[in-house]
N, C-alpha and C positions, 0 to 999 in steps of 0.2 A: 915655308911653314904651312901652308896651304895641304901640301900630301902629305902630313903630317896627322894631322885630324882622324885622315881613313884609314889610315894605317893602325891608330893606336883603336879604334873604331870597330876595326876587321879581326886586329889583335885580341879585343875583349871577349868580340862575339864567338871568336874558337874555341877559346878557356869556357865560356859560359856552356857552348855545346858538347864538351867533355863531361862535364859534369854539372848535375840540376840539382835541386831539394823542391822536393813536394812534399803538400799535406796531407794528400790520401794517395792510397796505390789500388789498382785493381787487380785483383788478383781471381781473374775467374769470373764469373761472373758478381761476385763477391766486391765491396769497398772498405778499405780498410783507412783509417785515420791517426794519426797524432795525437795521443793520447787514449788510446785503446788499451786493455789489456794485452799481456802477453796470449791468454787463453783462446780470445777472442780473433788474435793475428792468427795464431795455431789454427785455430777450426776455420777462417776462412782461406788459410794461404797451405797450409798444411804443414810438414816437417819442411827445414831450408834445408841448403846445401850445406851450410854451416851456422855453427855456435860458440861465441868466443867471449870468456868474462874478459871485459874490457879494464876493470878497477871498480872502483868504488870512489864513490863521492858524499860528502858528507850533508848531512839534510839542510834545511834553511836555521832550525833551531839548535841546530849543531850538535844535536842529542846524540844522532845515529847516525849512520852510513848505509846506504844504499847503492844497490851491486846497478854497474854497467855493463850491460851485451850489446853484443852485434849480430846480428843475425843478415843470413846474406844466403838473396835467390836471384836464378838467372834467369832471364827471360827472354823471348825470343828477338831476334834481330843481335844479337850479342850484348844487348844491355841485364848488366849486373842491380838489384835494388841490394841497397845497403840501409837493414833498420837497427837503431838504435834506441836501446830499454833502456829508463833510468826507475829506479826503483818499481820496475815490472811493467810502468807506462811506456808506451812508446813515444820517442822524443822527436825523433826524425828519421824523415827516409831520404837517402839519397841515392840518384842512378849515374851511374858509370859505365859507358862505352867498354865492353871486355876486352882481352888482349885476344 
């Protein structure tokens, strides 16, 4: 039971180093945050690699629906950021180890 601990330990820390979620991304000499505008990613990060409407989600007051993207740039060492908009904010960024 004893090498059990490290194993499951060593097992998390791999998954965890695949992939992260940050609050801000730098992008240039530029910092960009969770909850920025779309406009605002734009002028600091510039055009991504891609742009993809993800769905739609409906608001808190369930009045409306607001569109989700994904937007996705690659950066050096083969790490991918992956940002997702929800109603034009940014909601999150995550990085991924590229193929």
């Amino acid at each position: 039971m004893s090498m059990f601990k490290p194993l499951m330990f060593g097992l998390a820390l791999a998954l965890l180093a695949g992939q992260a979620q940050a609050d801000t991304l730098r992008c240039g000499s530029q910092l960009i945050s969770v909850g920025d505008r779309k406009s605002e990613v734009l002028g600091k990060c510039g055009e991504p690699r891609s742009q993809d409407l993800v769905g739609y989600q409906r608001s808190f007051d369930r009045r409306t629906e607001v569109q989700i993207e994904e937007w996705v740039y690659p950066q050096s060492g083969g790490m991918v950021q992956y940002l997702r908009f929800v109603g034009g904010r940014l909601e999150s960024i995550d990085s991924k180890r590229g193929n």
